[in-house]
FIKOLBA-761526 format. One record per residue (C-alpha): x, y, z; residue in one letter. Coordinates in steps of 0.25 Angstrom, whole numbers, padded with zeros to 4 digits, always signed. Example, Ala and Ser with C-alpha at 12.3 -4.5 7.8 and 13.67 -1.06 7.14 Angstrom:
BEGIN
+0049-0018+0031A+0055-0004+0029S
***
This chain:
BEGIN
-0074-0073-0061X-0088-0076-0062X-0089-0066-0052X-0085-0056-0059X-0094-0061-0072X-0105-0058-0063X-0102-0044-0059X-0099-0041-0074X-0113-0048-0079X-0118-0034-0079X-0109-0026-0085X-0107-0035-0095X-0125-0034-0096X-0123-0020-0097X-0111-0017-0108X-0120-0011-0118X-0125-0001-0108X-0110+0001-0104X-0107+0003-0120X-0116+0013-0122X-0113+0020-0107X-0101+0022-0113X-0102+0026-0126X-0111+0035-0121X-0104+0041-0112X-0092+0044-0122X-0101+0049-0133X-0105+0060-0120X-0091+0063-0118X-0088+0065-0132X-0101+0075-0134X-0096+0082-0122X-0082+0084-0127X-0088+0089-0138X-0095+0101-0130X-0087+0102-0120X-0077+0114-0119X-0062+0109-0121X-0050+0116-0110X-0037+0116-0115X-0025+0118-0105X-0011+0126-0108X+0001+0126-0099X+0011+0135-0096X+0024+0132-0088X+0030+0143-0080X+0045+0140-0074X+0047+0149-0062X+0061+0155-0057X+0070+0149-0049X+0079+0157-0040X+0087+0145-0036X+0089+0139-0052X+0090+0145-0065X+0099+0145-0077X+0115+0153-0076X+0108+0164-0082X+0097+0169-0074X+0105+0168-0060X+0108+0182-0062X+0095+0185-0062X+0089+0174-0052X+0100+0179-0042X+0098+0193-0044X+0083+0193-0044X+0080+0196-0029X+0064+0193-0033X+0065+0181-0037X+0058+0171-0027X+0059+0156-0026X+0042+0157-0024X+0035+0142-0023X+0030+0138-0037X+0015+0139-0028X+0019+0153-0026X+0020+0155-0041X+0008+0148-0044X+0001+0156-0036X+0005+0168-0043X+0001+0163-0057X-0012+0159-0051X-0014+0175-0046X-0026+0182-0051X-0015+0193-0053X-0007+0185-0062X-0019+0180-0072X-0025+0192-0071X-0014+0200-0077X-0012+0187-0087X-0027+0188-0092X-0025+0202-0095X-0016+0199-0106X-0024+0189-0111X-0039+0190-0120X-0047+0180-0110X-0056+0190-0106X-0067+0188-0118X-0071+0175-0122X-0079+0171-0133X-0086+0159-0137X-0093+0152-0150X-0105+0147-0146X-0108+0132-0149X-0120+0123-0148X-0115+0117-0133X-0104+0124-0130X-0097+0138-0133X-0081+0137-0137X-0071+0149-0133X-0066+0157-0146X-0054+0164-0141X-0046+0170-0152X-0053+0162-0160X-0067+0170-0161X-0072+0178-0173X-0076+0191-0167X-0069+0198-0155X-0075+0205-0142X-0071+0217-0133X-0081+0223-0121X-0079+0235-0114X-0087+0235-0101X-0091+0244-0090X-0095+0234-0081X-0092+0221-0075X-0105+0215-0079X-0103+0212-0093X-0090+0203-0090X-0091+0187-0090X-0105+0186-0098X-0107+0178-0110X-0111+0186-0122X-0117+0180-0134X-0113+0184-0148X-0121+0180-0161X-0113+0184-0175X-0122+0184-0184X-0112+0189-0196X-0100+0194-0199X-0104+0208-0193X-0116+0206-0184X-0117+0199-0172X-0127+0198-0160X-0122+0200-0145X-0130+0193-0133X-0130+0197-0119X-0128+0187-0109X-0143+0181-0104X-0149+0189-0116X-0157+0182-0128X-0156+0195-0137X-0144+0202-0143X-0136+0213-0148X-0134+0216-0162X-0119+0220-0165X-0109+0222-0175X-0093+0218-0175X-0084+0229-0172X-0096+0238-0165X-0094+0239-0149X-0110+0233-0144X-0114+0239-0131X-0119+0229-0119X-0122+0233-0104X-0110+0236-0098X-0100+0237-0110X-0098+0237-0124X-0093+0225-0136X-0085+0226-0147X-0086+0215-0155X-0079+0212-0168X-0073+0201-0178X-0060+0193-0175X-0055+0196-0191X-0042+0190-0188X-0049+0178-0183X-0060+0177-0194X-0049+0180-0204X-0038+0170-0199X-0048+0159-0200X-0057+0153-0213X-0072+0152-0211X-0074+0159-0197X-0087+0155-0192X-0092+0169-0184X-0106+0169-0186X-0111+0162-0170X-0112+0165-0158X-0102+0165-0148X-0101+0170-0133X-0091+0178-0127X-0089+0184-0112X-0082+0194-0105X-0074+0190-0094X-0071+0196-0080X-0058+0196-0075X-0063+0188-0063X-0069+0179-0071X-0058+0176-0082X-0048+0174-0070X-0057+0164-0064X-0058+0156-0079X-0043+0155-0078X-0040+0152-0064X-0050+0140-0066X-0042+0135-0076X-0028+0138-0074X-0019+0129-0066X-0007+0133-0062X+0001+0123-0057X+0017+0119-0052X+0025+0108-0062X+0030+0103-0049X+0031+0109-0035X+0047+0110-0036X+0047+0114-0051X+0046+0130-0053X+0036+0127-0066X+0023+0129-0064X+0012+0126-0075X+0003+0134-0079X-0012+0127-0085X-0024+0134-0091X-0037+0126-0097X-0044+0135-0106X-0056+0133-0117X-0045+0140-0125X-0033+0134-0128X-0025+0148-0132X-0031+0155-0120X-0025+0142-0111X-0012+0144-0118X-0014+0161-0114X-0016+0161-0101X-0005+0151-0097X+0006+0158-0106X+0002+0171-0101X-0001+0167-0085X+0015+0163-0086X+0020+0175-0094X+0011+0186-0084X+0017+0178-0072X+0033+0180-0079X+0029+0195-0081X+0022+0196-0067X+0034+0191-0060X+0045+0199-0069X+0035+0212-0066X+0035+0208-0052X+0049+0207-0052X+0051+0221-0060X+0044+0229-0047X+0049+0220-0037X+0061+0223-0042X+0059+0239-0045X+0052+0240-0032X+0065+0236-0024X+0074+0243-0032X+0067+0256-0029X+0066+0250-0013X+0080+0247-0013X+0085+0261-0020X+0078+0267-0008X+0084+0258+0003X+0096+0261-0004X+0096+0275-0001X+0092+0272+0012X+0102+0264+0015X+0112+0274+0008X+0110+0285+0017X+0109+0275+0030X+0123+0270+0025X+0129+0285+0023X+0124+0290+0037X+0130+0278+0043X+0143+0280+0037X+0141+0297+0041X+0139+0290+0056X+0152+0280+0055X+0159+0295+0049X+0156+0304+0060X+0159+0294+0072X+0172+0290+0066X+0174+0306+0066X+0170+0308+0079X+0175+0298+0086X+0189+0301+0078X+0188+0285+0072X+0193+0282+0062X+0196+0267+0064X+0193+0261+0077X+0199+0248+0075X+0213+0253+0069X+0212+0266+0081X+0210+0255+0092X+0222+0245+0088X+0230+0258+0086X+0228+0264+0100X+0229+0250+0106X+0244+0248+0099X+0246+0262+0104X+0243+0260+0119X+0249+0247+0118X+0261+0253+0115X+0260+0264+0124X+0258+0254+0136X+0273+0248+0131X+0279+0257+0133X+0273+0262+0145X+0275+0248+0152X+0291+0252+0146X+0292+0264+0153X+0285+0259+0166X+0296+0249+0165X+0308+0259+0164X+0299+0270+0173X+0298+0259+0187X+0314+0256+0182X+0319+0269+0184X+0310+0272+0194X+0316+0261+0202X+0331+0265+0200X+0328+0281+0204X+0323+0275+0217X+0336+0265+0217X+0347+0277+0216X+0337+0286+0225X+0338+0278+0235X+0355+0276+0233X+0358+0291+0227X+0367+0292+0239X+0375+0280+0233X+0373+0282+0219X+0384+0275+0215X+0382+0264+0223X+0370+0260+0217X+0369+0251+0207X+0356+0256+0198X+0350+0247+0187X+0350+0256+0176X+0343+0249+0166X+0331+0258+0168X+0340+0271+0167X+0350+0268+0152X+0352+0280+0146X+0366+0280+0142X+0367+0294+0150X+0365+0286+0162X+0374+0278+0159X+0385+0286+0155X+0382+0293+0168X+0382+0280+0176X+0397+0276+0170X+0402+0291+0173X+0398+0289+0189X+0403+0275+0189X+0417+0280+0181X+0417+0293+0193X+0415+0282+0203X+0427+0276+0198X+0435+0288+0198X+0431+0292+0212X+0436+0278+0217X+0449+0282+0210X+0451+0297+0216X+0446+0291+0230X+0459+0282+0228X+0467+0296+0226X+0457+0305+0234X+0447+0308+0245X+0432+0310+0243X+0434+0325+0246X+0446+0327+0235X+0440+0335+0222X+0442+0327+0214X+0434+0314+0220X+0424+0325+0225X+0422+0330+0209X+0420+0315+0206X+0410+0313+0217X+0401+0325+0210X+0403+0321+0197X+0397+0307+0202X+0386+0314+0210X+0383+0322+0198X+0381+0310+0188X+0374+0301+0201X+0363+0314+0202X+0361+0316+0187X+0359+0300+0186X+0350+0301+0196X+0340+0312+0192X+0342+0306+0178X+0335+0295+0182X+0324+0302+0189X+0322+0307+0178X+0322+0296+0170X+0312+0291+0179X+0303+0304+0177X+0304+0304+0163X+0300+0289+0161X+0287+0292+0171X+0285+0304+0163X+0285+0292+0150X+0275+0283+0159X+0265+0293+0159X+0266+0298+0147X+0263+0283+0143X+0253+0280+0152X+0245+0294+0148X+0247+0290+0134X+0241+0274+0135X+0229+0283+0142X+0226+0292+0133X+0228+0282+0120X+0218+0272+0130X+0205+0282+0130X+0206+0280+0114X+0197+0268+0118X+0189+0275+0128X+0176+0273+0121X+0180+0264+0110X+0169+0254+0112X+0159+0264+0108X+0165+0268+0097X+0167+0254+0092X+0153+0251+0093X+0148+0266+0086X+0157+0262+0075X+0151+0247+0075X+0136+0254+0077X+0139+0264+0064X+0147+0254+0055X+0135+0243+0058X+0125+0252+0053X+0133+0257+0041X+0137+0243+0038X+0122+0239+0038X+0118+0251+0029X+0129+0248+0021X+0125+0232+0019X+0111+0236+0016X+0114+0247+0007X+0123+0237-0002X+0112+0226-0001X+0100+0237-0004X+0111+0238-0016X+0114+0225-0020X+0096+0223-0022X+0094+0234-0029X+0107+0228-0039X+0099+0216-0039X+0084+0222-0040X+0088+0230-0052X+0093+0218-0058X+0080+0211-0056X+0072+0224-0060X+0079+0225-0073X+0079+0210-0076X+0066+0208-0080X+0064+0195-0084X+0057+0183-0075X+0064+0167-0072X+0050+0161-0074X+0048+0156-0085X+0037+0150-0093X+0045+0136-0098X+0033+0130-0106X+0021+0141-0111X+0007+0136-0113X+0003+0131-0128X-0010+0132-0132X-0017+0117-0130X-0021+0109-0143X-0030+0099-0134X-0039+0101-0121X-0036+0097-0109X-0051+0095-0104X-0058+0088-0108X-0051+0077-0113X-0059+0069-0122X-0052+0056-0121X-0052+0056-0108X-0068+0062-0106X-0070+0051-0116X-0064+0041-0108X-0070+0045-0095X-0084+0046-0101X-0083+0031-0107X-0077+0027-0093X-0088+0033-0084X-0100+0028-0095X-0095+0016-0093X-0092+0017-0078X-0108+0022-0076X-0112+0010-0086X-0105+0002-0078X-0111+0007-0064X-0126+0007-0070X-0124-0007-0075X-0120-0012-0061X-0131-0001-0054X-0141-0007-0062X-0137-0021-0059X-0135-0019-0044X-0149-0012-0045X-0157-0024-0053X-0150-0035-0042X-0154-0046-0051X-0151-0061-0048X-0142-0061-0060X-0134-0074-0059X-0131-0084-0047X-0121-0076-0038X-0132-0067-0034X-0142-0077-0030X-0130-0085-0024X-0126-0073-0018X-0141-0069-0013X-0148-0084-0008X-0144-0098-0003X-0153-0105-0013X-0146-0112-0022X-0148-0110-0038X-0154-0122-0045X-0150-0118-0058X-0146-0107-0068X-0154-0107-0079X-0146-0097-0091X-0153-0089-0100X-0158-0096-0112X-0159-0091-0126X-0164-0101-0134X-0174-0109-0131X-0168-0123-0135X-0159-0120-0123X-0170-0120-0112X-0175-0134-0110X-0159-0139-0110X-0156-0128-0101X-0167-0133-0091X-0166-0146-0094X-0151-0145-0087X-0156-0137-0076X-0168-0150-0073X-0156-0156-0073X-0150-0147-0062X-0163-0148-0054X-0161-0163-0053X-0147-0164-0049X-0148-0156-0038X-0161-0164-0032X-0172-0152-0037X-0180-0163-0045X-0186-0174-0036X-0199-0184-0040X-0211-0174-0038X-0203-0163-0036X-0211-0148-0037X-0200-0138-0043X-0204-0123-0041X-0200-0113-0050X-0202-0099-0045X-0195-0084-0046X-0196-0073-0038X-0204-0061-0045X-0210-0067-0057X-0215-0079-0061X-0210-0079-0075X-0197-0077-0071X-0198-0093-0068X-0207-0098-0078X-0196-0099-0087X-0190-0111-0078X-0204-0118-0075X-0207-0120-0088X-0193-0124-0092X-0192-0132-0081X-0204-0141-0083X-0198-0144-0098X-0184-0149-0094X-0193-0157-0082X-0202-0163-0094X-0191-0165-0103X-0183-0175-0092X-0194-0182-0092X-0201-0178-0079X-0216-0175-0075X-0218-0162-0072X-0229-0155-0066X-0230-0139-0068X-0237-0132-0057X-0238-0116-0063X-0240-0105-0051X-0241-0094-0063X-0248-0100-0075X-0236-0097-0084X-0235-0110-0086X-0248-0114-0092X-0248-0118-0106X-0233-0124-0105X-0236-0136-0097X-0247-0147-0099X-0260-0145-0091X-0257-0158-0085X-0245-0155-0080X-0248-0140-0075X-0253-0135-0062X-0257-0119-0062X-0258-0113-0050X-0257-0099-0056X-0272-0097-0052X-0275-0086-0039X-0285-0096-0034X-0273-0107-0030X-0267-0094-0021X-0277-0101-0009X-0270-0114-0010X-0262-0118+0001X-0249-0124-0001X-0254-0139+0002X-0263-0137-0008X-0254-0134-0017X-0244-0146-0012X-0256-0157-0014X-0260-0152-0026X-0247-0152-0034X-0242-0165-0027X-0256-0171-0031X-0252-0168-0047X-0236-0172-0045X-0239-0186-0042X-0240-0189-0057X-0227-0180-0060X-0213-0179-0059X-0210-0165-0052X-0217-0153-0051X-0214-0137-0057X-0219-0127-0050X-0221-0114-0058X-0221-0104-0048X-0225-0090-0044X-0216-0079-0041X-0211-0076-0026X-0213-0063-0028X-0229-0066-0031X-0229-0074-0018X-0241-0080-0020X-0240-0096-0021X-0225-0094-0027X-0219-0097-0011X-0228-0107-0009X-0226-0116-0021X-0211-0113-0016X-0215-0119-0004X-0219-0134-0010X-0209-0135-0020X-0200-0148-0020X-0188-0138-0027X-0189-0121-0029X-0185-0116-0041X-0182-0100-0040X-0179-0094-0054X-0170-0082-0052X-0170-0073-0065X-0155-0066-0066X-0161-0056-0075X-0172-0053-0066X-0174-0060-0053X-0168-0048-0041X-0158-0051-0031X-0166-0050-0020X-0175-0059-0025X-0165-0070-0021X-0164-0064-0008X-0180-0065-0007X-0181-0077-0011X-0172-0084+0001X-0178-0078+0009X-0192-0084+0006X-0187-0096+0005X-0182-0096+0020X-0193-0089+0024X-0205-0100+0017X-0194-0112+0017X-0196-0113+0002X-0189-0128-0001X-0178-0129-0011X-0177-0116-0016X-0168-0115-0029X-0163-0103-0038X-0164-0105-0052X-0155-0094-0059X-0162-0089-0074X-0155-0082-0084X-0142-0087-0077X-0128-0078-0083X-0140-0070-0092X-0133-0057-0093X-0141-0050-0103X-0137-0037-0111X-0144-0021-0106X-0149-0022-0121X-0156-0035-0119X-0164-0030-0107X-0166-0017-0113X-0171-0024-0125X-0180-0033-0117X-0187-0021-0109X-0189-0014-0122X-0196-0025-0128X-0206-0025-0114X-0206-0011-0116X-0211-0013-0129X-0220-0024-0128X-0228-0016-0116X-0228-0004-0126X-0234-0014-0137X-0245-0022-0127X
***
């Protein structure tokens, strides 16, 4: 705790300087508030569209509008950003004259609000973004000055007034003057034509365009303008030229691909009517009609062709196989026992039971009669007769059904050279209905955008939308007064602070006990306080006798030196004190004075003054002998000495002192001095060296000091 008092002494020395710093400091900030000019800020919000959300309604649209994009919000900031985009919003806007009422410090910006209006024509560029000064001097007259000229033109409202490189018309804002009581126009004002470079640069420098957050399509549009309508303006109409940008954009993005997709429709039109004409004419060369339906067809056919040729093979090998069984047993015909089965017409066998029923009869005339008789012999030839017509009935049988085969086998090989190049075909017809199919898909798509474009063409409207427009401000946003007041009281006292401490830190005085402690191994005798009334000194010192003699200072014939380090009188104080409280317990005291301070405040008999230059040759023996001679009749001795700094008999008095009183002056005494002064006692083995701390916890006010440096001041100027 008491450390902290210590490093706080000089801030609490220095309040009044902080005080005023401060006060200072915001009285600045006030008088630059009052002259500095105010920026207010307008904001617009601007909701882009979303192709992947909306409300029920505009899906129609969102789903048909094949320009819509999901773009970045970056990309869209970029956009608004454009030189393309401002430029085209500041052509709809009356920022390209300002005009200005001149003031003692600073100029204000009039807008609509100013008395009289301006329009230039120029020839050149070089009349653009110059300040023009303009003295009315009535309610008629007024005087122009060029830029960097002292003299001026003479003009009248309403009359054009010619400059190098274009003309002026000036003439009074009636609507203005008349709208408001007690106009003031007679000033002067100021007022500038500014390039389209120039004006653009004035905006970007002040517009931010920024994203509400990077998943949320707002994005937020800020200006800062002198001029709180312009502000509200720009940002209102930045937003409402984007809209119309994009919905124009979308207009000839969408015009452009209707008349690109009319002509790719036509294209694709006559592609798709020649691919048809292709498919027509192979289909009637090639005598197709439908290939799939033709192939099963003549399949079915040939399969059934081949059943019935597998049919008649069957019945051909059976009656082939019975003409060679009865050619090989004619002879014996009926003898032979065919299988018919192959051969059953019902001709056959009718004939087959008339040669067996003959065969019966003949067994029955051969019963009656011989071979030779008529009538077995008429019975023989009728059975020859039906045995030789079977036979060739078979044969022919047999010819007929080979006749069958190969009109059958002819027949599965013509029906089989349908498919004699069927491969080919197949893949022509693929070839030909791929490409019509292609054309014909791509005609229908070209079709279905152009629905879809001319949707978007004719629906002219845009799903941005500006969800919050920007008002016009009622208070700046720079600067802020409180908080310039603020921050001007907190750096005044921050810098008062800082000086206080840099001009403590610079002075490096003893100021209190740490710093000696802290700086030297000799111990402190005492600490004498700062007295203000003089009834207070001899008690004070009195106590500190006291002090001395507790802690073994004060022995019979002791000599005490008092000395400081730069000046003498920075220790009279003490020696003359000193000797009182010694007198006033009673004791003896003889007063030795190294400086002659002392003379007139101590009896002759008891004072010593060495203060002549002519002692400077004694040695210190003599000085030993010559002070131990008087203090035989005394108690103790006070030495009055020189300052160290002096260095002429100051160390050597040091040097035969019983007990070394060094007076330290917080107020006064530097730092290093203690540091100076252990070193001189290690270096001349000064005995008993001892700090005596003055003016102990004095911490006096900056307006005490000044005070007592005006009075030296003043009392140097006076003597």
């Amino acid at each position: 705790m008491n450390e902290n008092i210590r490093l706080l002494k000089p801030l609490f020395r220095g309040l009044p300087i902080i005080v005023l710093v401060v006060l200072l400091s915001v009285l600045f900030a006030k008088k630059y508030l009052n002259y500095v000019t105010p920026m207010y800020e307008s904001t617009a919000k601007l909701r882009l569209a979303d192709v992947h959300e909306g409300v029920p309604g505009a899906n129609l649209f969102k789903d048909l509008d094949v320009f819509a994009s999901s773009n970045k919000i970056a990309t869209e900031i970029e956009v608004l950003k454009s030189d393309n985009l401002i430029s085209k919003t500041l052509n709809q806007l009356p920022f390209g004259t300002e005009i200005y009422r001149k003031g003692g410090m600073r100029s204000s910006e009039l807008f609509h609000d100013s008395p009289f209006q301006i329009e230039g024509t120029f020839q050149t560029d070089k009349a653009y973004d110059k300040l023009y000064g303009l003295k009315i001097t009535s309610n008629s007259q007024f005087i122009l000055m060029k830029p960097e000229e002292k003299t001026g033109i003479k003009g009248t409202f309403g009359k054009p007034i010619s400059i190098d490189g274009g003309k002026f018309l000036i003439s009074l804002n009636e609507d203005f003057i008349n709208s408001k009581k007690n106009v003031k126009i007679i000033d002067d004002y100021e007022f500038e034509f500014l390039s389209k470079e120039k004006l653009m640069a004035k905006i970007n420098k002040n517009l931010d365009i920024v994203s509400v957050d990077k998943d949320v399509p707002v994005i937020r549009i800020n200006l800062k303008n002198a001029v709180p309508e312009k502000a509200s303006l720009f940002v209102n109409k930045l937003a409402e030229m984007y809209i119309k940008d994009y919905i124009e954009g979308k207009y000839r993005a969408a015009n452009t691909t209707v008349d690109f997709l009319n002509t790719e429709i036509d294209n694709a039109d006559e592609k798709l009517s020649t691919s048809e004409e292709n498919i027509q004419n192979y289909r009637d060369e090639r005598n197709i009609i439908n290939v799939t339906q033709e192939t099963e067809t003549d399949l079915r056919k040939i399969s059934q062709l081949k059943i019935q040729q597998t049919n008649m093979k069957m019945n051909l090998d059976a009656i082939k196989d019975l003409n060679k069984y009865i050619a090989s047993g004619k002879d014996n015909y009926l003898d032979l026992a065919a299988n018919f089965e192959a051969f059953t017409d019902l001709l056959s066998t009718e004939m087959v039971k008339n040669m067996k029923k003959l065969q019966s009869d003949k067994k029955d005339l051969l019963l009656t009669y011989t071979p030779e008789h008529e009538k077995v012999r008429i019975v023989d030839q009728k059975i020859k007769d039906l045995t030789d017509y079977q036979i060739e009935s078979i044969k022919n049988t047999e010819k007929n059904l080979q006749v069958k085969y190969d009109d059958l086998s002819n027949d599965i090989a013509e029906s089989e050279k349908v498919f004699i190049g069927l491969p080919e075909k197949e893949k022509m017809l693929n070839i030909l209905n791929r490409d019509f199919n292609m054309y014909e898909k791509n005609y229908n798509f070209l079709n279905e955008k152009r629905i879809e474009a001319e949707i978007a063409r004719s629906a002219k409207i845009a799903f941005h939308k500006i969800i919050s427009p920007g008002e016009v401000p009622k208070s700046p946003v720079s600067p802020i007064r409180g908080i310039i007041i603020v921050v001007a009281a907190f750096l005044g006292l921050l810098g008062s602070i800082i000086l206080i401490y840099i001009v403590h830190i610079a002075k490096a005085k003893v100021n209190d006990a740490f710093t000696i402690e802290k700086n030297s191994t000799i111990p402190i005798a005492f600490s004498t306080p700062f007295i203000k009334k003089n009834e207070s000194v001899l008690d004070n010192f009195l106590k500190e006798a006291i002090q001395m003699e507790l802690k073994g200072m004060i022995q019979k014939q002791s000599i005490i030196v008092v000395s400081s380090y730069d000046k003498s009188k920075h220790h009279v104080f003490h020696s003359i004190n000193l000797v009182k409280a010694f007198v006033a317990q009673g004791r003896k005291v003889l007063v030795v004075d190294a400086t002659g301070q002392l003379e007139g405040t101590i009896a002759k008999n008891d004072y010593l003054n060495y203060a002549d230059n002519r002692f400077l040759s004694y040695t210190k023996t003599v000085f030993q002998d010559e002070i131990k001679s008087k203090l035989k009749d005394y108690d103790l001795c006070l030495i009055n000495n020189q300052s160290i700094n002096e260095d002429k008999l100051g160390l050597l008095f040091m040097s035969i002192a019983s007990q070394n009183l060094m007076i330290l002056d917080s107020r006064k005494t530097a730092e290093k001095s203690v540091i100076k002064i252990e070193l001189l006692k290690d270096e001349y083995k000064l005995p008993n060296v001892w700090f005596v701390l003055n003016k102990a916890g004095y911490n006096p006010s900056v307006f005490v000091e000044i005070k007592k440096i005006w009075n030296k001041y003043i009392r140097k100027q006076n003597t």
